[in-house]
C-alpha positions, 0 to 999 in steps of 0.5 A, spaced: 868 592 599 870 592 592 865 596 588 863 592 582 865 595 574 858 595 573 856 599 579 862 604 577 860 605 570 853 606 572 855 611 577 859 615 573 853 616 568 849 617 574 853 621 580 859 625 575 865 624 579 868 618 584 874 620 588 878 614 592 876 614 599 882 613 605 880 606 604 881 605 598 874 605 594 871 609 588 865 613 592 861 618 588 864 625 590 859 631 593 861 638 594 858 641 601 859 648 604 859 649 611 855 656 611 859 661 618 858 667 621 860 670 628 855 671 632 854 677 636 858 675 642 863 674 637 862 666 637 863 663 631 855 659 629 854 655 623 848 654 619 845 647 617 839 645 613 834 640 613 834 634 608 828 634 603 827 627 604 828 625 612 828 632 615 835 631 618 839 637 619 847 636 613 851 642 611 848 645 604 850 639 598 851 637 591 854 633 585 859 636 582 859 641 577 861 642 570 866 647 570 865 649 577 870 647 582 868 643 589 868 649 593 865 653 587 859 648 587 859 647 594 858 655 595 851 655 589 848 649 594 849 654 599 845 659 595 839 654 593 838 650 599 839 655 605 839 662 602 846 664 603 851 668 600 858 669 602 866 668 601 868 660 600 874 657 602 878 653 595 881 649 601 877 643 604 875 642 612 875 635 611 871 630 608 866 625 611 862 619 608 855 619 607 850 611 605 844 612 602 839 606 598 838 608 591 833 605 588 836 601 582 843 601 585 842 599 593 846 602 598 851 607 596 857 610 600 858 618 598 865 622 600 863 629 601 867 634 600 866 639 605 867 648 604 868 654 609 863 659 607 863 666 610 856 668 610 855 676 608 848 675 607 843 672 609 837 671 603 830 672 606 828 667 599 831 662 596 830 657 591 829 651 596 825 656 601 819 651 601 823 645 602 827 646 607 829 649 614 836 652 616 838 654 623 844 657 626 847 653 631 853 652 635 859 648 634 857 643 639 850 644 637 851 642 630 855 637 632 850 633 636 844 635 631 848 631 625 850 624 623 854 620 621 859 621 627 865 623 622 861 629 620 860 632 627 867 631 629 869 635 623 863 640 626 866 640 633 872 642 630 872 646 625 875 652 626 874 659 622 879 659 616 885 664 616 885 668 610 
């Protein structure tokens, strides 16, 4: 699908950066952190949150930020939405794609860039507290909470970043 010029224009006064999908296509660009621990039996869990809008579970996301890069980005959405601080990774675990209805521009394909986060502290309240949940899962679990199909297989097999 070719996105039309006006559509890029006004994606770009609205969305900040667009980056090229595998396909070709010019897609609004979010950083997202994929907050991990080890648990007490020494597996790995990761935390989701809920969306404010749908109440599904997704990795903490958001635009770009001025001066800050994707993972550093993606490392402030973690702290916002699910209350969590910790060591991010510079190196992306993958990206996926996400649609949503925007309702001037109508359907609109995302690519999220998503970032290892080692959680060293888990907050008691945070920014988003009141509009969101979290919860630990593992892998498998997460994997089948979430959608689309190409989040959850990077869910199934993400495995705990070398440092």
């Amino acid at each position: 699908m070719t996105v039309p010029a006006r559509v890029l224009r006004l994606g770009l006064s609205l969305f900040g950066r667009l980056e090229r999908s595998p396909e070709g296509e010019a897609l609004p660009l979010q950083a997202a952190a994929l907050p991990w621990r080890r648990g007490a039996k020494g597996e790995t869990e990761l935390l989701l949150v809920t969306s404010r809008s749908s109440g599904k579970w997704i990795p903490p996301k958001g635009w770009p930020m001025r001066g800050k890069s994707l993972a550093e980005a993606a490392q402030i959405e973690a702290y916002e939405e699910a209350g969590v601080r910790g060591r991010i990774s510079d190196v992306s675990c993958g990206a996926f794609q996400r649609s949503k209805t925007h309702r001037a521009l109508g359907p609109i394909t995302f690519l999220i860039k998503l970032y290892p986060l080692e959680v060293t502290e888990e907050l008691k309240t945070w920014p988003e507290q009141a509009q969101r949940k979290r919860r630990w899962f593992a892998p498998e679990a997460a994997a089948d909470a979430v959608q689309p199909a190409e989040l959850a297989d990077l869910l199934r097999s993400f495995r705990v970043p070398r440092r």
